[in-house]
ZADRENLUM-418701 format. One line per field, with one value per atom (N, C-alpha, C, O): x, y, z; residue in three letters; atom name; residue number from 1. Coordinates in Angstrom, 3 decimals, padded with zeros to 6 digits, m for minus. Example, Ala and Ser with C-alpha at 12.3 -4.5 7.8 and 13.67 -1.06 7.14 Angstrom:
2
c1: [013.190,012.300,013.200,014.236,012.850,013.670,012.900,013.409]
c2: [m005.690,m004.500,m003.300,m003.319,m002.250,m001.060,000.030,001.138]
c3: [007.800,007.800,007.800,008.465,007.080,007.140,007.870,008.039]
type: [ala,ala,ala,ala,ser,ser,ser,ser]
atom: [N,CA,C,O,N,CA,C,O]
seq: [1,1,1,1,2,2,2,2]
// end
This chain:
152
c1: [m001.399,m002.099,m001.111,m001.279,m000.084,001.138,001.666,001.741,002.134,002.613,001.472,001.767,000.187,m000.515,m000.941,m001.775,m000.294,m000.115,000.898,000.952,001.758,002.937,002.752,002.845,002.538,002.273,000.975,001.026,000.274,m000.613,m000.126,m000.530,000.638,002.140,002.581,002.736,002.945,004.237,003.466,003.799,002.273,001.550,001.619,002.275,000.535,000.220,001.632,001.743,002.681,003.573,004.074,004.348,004.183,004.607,003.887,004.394,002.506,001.400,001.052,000.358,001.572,001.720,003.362,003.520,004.341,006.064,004.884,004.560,004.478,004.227,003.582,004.083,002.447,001.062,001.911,001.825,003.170,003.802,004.583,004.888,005.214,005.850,005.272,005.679,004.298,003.261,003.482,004.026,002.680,001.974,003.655,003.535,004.598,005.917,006.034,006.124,006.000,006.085,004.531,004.663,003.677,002.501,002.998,002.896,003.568,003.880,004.802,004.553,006.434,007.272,006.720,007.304,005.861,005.788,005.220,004.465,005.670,005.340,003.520,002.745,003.421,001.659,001.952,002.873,000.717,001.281,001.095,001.201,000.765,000.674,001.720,001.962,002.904,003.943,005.002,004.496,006.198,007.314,008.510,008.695,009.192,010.387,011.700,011.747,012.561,014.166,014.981,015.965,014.436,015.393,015.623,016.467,014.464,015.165,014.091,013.217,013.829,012.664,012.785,012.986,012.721,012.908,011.888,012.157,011.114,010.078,010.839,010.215,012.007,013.189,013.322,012.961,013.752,014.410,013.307,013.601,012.406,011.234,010.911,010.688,010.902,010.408,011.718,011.414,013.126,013.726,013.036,012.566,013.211,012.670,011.571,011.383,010.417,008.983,008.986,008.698,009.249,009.117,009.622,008.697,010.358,010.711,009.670,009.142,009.439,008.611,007.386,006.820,006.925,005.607,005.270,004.270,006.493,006.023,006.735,006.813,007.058,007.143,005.743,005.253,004.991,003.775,002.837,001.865,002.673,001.538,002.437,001.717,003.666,003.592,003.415,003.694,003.004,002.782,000.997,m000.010,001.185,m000.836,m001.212,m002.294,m000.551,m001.092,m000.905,m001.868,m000.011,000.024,m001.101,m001.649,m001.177,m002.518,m003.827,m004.722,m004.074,m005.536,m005.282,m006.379,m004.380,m004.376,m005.327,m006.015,m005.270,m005.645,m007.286,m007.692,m007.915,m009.083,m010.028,m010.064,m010.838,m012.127,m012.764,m013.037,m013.046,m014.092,m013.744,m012.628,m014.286,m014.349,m013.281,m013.454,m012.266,m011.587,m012.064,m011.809,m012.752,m013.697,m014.527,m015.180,m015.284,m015.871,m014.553,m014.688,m013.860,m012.614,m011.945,m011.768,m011.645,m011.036,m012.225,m011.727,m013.585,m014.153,m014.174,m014.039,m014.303,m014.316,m013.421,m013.487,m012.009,m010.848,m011.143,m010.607,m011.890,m011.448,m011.947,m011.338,m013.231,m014.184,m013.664,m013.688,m013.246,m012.738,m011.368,m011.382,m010.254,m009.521,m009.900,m009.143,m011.200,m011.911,m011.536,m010.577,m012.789,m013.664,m012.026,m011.869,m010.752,m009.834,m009.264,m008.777,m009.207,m008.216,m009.014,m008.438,m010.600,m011.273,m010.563,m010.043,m010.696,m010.241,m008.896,m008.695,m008.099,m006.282,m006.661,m006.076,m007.422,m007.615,m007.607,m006.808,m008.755,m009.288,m008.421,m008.482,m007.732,m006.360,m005.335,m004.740,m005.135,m004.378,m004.661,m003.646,m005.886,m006.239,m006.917,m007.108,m007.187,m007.240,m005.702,m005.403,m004.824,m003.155,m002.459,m001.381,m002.929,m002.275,m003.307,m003.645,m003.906,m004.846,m004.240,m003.760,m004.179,m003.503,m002.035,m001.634,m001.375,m000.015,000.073,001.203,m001.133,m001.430,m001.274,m001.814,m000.495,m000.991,000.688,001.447,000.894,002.083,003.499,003.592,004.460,006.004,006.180,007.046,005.431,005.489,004.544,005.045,003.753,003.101,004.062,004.739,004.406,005.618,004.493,004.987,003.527,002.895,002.637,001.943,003.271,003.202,004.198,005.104,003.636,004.675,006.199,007.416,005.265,006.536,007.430,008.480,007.354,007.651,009.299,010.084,009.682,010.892,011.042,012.209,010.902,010.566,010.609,011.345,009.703,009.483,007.702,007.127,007.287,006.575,006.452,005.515,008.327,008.747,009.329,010.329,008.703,009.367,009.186,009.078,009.135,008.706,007.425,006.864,006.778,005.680,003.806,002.611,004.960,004.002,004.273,004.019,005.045,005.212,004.162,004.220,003.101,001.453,000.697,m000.369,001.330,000.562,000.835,000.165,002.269,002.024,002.418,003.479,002.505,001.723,001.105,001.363,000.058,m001.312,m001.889,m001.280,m003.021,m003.964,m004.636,m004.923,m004.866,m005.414,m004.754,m005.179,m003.158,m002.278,m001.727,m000.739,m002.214,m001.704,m002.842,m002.539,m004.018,m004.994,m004.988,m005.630,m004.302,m004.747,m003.605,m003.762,m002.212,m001.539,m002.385,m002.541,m002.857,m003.578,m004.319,m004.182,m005.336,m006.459,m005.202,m005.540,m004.282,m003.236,m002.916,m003.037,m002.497,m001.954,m003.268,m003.050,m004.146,m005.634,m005.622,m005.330,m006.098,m006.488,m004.887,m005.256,m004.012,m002.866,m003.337,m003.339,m003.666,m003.728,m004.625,m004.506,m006.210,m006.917,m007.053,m007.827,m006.088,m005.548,m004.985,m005.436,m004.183,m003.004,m004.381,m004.273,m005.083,m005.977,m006.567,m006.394,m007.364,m007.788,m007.576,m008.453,m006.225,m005.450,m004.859,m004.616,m004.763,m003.976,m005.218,m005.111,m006.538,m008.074,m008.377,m009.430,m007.463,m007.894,m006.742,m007.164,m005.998,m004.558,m005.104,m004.363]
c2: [002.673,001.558,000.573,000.169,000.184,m000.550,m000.068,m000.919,000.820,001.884,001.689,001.209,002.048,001.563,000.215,m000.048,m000.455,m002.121,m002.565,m003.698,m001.939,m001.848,m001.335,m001.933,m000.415,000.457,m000.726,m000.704,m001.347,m001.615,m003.148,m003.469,m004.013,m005.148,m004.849,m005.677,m003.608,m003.019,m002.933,m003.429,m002.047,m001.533,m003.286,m003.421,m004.400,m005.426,m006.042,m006.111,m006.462,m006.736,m006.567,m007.447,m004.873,m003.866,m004.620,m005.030,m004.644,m004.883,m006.321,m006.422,m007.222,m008.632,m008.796,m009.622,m007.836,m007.823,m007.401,m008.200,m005.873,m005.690,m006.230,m006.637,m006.469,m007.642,m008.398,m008.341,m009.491,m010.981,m010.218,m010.919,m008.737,m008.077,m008.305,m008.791,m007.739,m007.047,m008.532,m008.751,m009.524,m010.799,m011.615,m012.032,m011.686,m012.221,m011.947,m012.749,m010.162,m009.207,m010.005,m010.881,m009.652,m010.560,m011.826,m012.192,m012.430,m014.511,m014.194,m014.738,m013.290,m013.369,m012.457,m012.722,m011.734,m011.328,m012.354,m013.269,m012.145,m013.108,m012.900,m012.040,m013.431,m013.850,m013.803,m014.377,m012.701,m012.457,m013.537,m013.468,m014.617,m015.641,m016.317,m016.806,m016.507,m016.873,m016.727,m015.952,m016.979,m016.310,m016.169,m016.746,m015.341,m014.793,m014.392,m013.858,m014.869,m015.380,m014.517,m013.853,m014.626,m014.316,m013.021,m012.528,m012.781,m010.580,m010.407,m011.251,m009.598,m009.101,m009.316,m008.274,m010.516,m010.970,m010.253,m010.266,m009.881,m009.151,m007.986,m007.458,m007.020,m006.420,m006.866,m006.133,m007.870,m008.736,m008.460,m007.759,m008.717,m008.382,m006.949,m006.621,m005.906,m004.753,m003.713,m002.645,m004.374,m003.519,m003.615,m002.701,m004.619,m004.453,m004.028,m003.378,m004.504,m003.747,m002.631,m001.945,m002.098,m000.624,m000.040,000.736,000.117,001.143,000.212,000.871,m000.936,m001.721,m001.225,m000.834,m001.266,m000.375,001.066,001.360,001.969,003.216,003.729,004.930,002.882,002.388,002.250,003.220,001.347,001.292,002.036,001.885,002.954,003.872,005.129,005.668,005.401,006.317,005.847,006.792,004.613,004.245,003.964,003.966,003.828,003.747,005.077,005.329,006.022,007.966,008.043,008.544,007.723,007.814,007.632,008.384,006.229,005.826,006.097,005.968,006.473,007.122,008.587,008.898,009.477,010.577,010.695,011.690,009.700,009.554,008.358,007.888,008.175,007.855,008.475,009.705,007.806,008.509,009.232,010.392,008.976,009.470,010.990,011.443,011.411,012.913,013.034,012.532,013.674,014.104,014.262,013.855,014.903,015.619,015.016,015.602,013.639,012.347,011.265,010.269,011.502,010.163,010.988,010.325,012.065,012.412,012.452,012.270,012.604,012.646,010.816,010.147,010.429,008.663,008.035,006.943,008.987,008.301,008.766,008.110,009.752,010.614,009.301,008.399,009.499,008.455,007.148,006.756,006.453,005.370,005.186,004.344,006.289,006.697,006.991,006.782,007.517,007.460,006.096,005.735,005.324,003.823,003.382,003.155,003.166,002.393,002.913,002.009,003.629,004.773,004.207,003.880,004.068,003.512,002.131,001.841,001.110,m000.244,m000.689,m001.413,000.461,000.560,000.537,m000.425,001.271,002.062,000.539,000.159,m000.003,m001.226,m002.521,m003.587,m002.435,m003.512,m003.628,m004.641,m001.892,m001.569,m001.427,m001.068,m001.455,m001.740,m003.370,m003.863,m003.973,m005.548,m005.696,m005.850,m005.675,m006.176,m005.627,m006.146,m004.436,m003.863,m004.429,m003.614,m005.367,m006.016,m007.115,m007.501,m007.756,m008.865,m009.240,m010.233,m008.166,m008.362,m007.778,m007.741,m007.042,m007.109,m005.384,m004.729,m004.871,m002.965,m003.107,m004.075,m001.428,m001.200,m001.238,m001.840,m000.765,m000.676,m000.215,m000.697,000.566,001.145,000.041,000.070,m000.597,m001.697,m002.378,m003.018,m002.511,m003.738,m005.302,m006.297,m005.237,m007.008,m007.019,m007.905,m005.865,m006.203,m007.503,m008.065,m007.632,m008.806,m007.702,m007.811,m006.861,m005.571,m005.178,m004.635,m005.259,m004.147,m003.844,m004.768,m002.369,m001.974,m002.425,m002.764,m002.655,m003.255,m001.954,m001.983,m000.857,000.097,m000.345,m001.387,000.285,m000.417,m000.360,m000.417,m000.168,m000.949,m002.392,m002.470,m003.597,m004.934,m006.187,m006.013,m007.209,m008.517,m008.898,m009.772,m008.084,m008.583,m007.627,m007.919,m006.102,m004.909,m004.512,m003.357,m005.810,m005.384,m005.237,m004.676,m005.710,m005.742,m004.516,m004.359,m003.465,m003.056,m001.504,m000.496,m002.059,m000.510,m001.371,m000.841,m002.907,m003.637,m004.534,m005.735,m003.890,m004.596,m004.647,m004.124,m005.308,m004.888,m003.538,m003.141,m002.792,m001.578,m000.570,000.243,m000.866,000.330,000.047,000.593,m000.499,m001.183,m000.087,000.934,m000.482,000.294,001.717,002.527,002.064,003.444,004.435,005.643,003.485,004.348,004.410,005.526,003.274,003.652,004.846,005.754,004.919,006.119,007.346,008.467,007.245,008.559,009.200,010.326,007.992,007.814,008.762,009.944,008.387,008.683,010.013,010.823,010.239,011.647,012.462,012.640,012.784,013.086,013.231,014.347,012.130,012.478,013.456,014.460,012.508,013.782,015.164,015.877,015.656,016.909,017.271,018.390,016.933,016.856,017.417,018.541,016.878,016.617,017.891,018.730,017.853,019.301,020.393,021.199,020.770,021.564,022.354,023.540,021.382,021.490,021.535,021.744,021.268,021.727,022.905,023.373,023.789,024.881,025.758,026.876,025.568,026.163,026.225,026.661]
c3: [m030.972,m030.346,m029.729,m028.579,m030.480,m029.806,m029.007,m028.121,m028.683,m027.273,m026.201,m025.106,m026.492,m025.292,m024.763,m023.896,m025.375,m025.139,m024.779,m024.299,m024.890,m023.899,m022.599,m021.527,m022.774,m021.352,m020.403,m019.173,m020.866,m020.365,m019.827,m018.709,m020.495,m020.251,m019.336,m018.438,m019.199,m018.446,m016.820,m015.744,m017.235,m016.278,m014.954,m013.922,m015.721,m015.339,m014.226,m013.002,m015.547,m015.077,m013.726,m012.909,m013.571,m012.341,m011.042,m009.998,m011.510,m010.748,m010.003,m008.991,m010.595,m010.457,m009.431,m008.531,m009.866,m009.001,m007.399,m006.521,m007.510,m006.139,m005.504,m004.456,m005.716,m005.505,m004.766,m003.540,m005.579,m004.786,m003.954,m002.989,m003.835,m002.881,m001.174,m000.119,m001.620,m000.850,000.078,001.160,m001.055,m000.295,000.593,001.745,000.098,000.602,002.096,003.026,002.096,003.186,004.095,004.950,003.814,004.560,005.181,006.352,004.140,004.939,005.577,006.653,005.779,006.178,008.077,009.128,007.990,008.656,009.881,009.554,011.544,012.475,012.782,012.364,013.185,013.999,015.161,015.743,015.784,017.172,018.283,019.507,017.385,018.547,018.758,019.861,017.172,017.369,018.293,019.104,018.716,018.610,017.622,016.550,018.205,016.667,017.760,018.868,016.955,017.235,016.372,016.696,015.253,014.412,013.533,012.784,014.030,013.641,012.741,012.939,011.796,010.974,009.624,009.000,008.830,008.075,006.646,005.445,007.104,005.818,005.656,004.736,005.991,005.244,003.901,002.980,003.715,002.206,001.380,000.413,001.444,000.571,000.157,m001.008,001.477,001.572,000.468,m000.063,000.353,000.197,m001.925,m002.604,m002.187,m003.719,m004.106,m005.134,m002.978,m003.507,m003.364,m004.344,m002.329,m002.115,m003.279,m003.521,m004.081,m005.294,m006.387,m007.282,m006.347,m007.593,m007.710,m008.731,m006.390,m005.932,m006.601,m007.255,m006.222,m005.882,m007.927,m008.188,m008.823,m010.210,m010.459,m011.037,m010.193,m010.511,m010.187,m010.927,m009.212,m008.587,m009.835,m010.675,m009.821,m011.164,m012.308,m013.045,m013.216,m014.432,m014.153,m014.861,m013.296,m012.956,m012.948,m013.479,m012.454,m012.540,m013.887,m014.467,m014.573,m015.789,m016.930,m017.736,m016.592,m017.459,m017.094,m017.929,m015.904,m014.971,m015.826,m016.290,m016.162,m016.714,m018.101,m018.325,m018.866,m019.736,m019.990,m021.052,m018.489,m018.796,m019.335,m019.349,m019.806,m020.426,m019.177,m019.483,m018.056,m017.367,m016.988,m017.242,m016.651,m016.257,m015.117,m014.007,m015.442,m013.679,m012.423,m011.289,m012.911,m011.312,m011.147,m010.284,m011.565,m010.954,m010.565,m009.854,m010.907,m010.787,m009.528,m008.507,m009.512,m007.973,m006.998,m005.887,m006.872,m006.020,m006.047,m005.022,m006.951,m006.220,m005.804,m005.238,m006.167,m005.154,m003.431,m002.538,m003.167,m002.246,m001.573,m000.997,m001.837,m001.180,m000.993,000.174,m001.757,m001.808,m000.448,000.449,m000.694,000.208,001.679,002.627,001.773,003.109,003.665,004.347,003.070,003.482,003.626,004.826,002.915,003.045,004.299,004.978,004.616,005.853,007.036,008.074,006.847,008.145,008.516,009.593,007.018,007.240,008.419,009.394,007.401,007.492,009.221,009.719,010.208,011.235,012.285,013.141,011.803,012.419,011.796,012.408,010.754,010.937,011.873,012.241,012.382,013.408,014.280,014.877,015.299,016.487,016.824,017.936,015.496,015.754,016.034,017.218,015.239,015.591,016.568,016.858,017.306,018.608,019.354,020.213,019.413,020.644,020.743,021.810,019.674,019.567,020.013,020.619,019.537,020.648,021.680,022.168,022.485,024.006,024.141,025.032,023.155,023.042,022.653,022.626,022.325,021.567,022.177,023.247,021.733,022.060,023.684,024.413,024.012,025.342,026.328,027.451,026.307,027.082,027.733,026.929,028.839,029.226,028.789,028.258,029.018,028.539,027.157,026.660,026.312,024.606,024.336,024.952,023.286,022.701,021.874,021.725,021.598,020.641,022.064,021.717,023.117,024.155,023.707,023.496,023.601,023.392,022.030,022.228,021.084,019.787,018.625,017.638,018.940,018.133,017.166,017.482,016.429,015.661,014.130,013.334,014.014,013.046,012.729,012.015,013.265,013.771,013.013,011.799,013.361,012.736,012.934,012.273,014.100,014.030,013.412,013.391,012.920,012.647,011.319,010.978,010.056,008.854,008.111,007.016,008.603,007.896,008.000,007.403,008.898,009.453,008.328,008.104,007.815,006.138,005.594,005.263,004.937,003.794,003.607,003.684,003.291,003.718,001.971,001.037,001.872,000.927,000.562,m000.568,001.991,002.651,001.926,001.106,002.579,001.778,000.178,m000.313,m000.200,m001.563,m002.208,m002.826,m001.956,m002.536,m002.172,m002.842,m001.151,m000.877,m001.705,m001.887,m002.240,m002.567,m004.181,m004.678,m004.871,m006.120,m006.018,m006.838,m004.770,m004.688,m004.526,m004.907,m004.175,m004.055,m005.695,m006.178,m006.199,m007.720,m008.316,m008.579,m008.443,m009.068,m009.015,m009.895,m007.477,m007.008,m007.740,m008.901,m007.695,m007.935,m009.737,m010.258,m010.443,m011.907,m012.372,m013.075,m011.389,m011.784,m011.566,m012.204,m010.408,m010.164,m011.263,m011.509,m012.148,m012.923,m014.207,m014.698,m014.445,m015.468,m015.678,m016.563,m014.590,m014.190,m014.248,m014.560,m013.936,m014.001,m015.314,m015.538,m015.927,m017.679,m018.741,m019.949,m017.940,m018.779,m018.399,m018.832,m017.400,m017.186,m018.246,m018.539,m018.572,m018.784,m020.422,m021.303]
type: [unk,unk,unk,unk,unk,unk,unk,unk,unk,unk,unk,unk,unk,unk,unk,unk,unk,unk,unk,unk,unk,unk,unk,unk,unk,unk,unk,unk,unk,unk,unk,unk,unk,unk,unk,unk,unk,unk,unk,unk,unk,unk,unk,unk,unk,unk,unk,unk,unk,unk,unk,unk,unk,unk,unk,unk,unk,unk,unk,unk,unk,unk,unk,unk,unk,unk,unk,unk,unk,unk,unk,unk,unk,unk,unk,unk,unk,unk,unk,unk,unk,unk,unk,unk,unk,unk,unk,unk,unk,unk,unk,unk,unk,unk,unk,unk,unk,unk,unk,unk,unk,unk,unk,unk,unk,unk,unk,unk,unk,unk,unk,unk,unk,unk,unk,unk,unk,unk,unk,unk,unk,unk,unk,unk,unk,unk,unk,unk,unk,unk,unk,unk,unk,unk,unk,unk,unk,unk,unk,unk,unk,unk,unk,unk,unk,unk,unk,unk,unk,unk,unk,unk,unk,unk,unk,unk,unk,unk,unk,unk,unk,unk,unk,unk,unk,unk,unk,unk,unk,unk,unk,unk,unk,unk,unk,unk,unk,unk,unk,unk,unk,unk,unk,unk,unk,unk,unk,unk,unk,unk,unk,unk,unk,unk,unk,unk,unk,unk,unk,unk,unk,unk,unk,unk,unk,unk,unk,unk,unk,unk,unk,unk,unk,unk,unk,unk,unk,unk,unk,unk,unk,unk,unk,unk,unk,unk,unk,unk,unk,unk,unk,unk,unk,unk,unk,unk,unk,unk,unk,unk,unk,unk,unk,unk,unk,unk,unk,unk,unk,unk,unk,unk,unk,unk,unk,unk,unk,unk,unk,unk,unk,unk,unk,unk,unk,unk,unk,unk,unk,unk,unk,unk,unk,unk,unk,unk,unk,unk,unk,unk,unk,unk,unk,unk,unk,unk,unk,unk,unk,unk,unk,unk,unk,unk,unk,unk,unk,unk,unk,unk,unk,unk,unk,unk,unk,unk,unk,unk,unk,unk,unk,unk,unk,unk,unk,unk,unk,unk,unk,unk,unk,unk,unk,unk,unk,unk,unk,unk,unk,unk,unk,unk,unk,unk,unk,unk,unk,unk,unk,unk,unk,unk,unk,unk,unk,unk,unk,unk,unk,unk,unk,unk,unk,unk,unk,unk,unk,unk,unk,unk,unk,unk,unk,unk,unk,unk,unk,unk,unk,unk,unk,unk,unk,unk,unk,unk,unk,unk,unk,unk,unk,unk,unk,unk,unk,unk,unk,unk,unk,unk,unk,unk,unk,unk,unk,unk,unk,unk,unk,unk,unk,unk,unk,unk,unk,unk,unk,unk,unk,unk,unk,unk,unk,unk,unk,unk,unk,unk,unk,unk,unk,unk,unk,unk,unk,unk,unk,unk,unk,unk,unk,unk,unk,unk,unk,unk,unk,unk,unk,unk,unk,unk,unk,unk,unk,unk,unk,unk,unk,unk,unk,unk,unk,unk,unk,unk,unk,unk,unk,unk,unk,unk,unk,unk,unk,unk,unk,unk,unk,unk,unk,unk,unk,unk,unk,unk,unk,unk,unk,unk,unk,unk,unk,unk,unk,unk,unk,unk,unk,unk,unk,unk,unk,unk,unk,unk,unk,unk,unk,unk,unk,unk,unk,unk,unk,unk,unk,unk,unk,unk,unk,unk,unk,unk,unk,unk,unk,unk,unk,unk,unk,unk,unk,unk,unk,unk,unk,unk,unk,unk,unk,unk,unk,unk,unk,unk,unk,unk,unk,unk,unk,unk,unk,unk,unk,unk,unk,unk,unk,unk,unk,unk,unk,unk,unk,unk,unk,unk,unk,unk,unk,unk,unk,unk,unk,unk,unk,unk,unk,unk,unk,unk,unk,unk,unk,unk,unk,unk,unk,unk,unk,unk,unk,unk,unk,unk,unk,unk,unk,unk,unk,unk,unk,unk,unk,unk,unk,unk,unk,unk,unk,unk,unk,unk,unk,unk,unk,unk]
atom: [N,CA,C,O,N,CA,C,O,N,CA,C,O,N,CA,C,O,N,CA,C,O,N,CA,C,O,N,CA,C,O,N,CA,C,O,N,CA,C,O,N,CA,C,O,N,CA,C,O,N,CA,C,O,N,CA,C,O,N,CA,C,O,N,CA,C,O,N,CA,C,O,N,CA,C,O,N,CA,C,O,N,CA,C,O,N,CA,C,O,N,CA,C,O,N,CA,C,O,N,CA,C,O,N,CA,C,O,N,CA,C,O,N,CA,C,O,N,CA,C,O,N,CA,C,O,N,CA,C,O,N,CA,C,O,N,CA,C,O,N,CA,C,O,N,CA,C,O,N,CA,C,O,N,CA,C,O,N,CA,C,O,N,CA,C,O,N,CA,C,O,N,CA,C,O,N,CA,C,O,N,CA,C,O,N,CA,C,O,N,CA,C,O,N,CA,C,O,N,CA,C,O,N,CA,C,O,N,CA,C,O,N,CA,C,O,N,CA,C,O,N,CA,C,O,N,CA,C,O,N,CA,C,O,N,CA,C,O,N,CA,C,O,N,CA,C,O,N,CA,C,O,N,CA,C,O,N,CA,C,O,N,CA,C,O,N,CA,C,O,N,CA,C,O,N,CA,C,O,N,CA,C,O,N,CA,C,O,N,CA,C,O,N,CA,C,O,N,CA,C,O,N,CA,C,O,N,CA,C,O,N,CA,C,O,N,CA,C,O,N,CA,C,O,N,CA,C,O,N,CA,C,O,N,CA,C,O,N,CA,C,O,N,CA,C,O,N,CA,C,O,N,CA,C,O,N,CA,C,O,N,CA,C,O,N,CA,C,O,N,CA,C,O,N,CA,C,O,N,CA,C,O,N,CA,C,O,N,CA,C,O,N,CA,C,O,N,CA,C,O,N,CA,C,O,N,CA,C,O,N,CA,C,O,N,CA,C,O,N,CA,C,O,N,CA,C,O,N,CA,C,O,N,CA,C,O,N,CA,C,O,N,CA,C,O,N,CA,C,O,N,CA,C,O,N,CA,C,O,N,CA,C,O,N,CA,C,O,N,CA,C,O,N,CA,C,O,N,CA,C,O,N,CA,C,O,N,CA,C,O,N,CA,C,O,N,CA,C,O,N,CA,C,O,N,CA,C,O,N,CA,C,O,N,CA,C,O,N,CA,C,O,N,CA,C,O,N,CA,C,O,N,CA,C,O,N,CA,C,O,N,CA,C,O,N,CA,C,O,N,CA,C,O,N,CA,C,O,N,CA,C,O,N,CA,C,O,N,CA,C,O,N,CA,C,O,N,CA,C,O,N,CA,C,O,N,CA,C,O,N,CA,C,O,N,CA,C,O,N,CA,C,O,N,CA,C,O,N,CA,C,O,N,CA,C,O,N,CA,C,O,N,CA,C,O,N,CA,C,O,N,CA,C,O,N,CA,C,O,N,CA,C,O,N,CA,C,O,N,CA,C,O,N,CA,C,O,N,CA,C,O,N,CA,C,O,N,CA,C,O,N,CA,C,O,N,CA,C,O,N,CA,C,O]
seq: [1,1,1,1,2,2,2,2,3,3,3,3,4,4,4,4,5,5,5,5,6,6,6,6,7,7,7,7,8,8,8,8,9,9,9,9,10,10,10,10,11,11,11,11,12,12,12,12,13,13,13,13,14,14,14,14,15,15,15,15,16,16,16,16,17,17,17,17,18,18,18,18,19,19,19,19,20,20,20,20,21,21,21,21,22,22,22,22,23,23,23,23,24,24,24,24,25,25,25,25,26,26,26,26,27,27,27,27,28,28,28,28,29,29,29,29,30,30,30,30,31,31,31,31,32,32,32,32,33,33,33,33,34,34,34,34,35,35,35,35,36,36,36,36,37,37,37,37,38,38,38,38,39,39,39,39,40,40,40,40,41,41,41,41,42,42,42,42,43,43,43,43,44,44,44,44,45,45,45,45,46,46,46,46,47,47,47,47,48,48,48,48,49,49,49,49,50,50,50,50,51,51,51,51,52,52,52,52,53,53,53,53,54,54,54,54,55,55,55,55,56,56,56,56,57,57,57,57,58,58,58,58,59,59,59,59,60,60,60,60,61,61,61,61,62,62,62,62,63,63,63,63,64,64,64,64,65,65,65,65,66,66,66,66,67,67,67,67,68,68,68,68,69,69,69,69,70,70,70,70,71,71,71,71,72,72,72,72,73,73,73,73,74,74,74,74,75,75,75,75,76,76,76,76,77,77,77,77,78,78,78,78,79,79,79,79,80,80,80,80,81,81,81,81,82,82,82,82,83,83,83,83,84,84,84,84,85,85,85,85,86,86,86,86,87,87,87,87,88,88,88,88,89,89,89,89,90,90,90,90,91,91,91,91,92,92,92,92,93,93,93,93,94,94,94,94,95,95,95,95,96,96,96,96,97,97,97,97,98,98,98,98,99,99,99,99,100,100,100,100,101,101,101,101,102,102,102,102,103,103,103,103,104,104,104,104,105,105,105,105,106,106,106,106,107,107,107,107,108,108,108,108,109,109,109,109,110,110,110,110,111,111,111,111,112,112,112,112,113,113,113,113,114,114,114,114,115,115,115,115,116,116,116,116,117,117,117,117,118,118,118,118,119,119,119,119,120,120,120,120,121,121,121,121,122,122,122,122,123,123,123,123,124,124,124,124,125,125,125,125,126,126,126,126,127,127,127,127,128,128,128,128,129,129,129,129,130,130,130,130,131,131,131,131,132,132,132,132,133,133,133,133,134,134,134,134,135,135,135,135,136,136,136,136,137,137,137,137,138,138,138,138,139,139,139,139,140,140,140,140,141,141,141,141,142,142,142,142,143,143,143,143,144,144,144,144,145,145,145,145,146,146,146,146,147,147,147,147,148,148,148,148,149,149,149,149,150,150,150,150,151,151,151,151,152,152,152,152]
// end
């Protein structure tokens, strides 16, 4: 029981580092109404979450391994879930390529020659959208895992 109260500390913890990751990368990132001078500053952020993150989507598969619910209802509700988010993710990214006037190749983009890896498209893989979609990855992934070793 103490081991899974750890794990579940640990879990939170993880979860609370990427969460303020995530959100840092969000504020640091420009508004395409702004302008930006000074180079792509949501880097500094991205370089610690990214491994803090992808720490927690494996201690979250971990503990999804061991839910009560049935596997094969828990991967069909990630799938689903993974859908509806993939639509969202879709329409975050054609609201924000409107907004800076269309992509890297547009000469009237705000990105133009930019790439759309920049200061002003760090939102655009960390988002809320993809935060959740790597959990539904984590999930689907366990309950595969689950499944698998109930057949064995």
């Amino acid at each position: 029981m103490r081991e899974r109260k750890k794990r579940y500390v640990l879990l939170l913890v993880i979860f609370v580092l990427s969460a303020a990751g995530f959100f840092l990368i969000h504020e640091s990132t420009i508004k395409p109404y702004q302008m930006s001078g000074n180079g792509n500053f949501g880097i500094l952020f991205m370089m610690p979450t990214v491994p803090i993150y992808l720490i927690f989507l494996f201690q979250f598969g971990r503990i999804m391994t061991n839910v009560a619910l049935k596997s094969k209802i828990l991967l069909i509700l990630a799938v689903i879930v993974f859908s509806i988010l993939l639509f969202l993710e879709m329409a975050l990214v054609e609201n924000l390529v409107a907004e800076l006037g269309g992509g890297p190749e547009n000469p009237a983009s705000r990105i133009y020659r930019f790439g759309w890896f920049n200061q002003y498209t760090n939102t655009l893989f960390f988002n809320w959208v993809t935060f959740c979609m790597g959990m539904c990855i984590s999930t689907f992934i366990s309950s595969c895992v689950n499944i698998a070793e109930k057949r064995d």
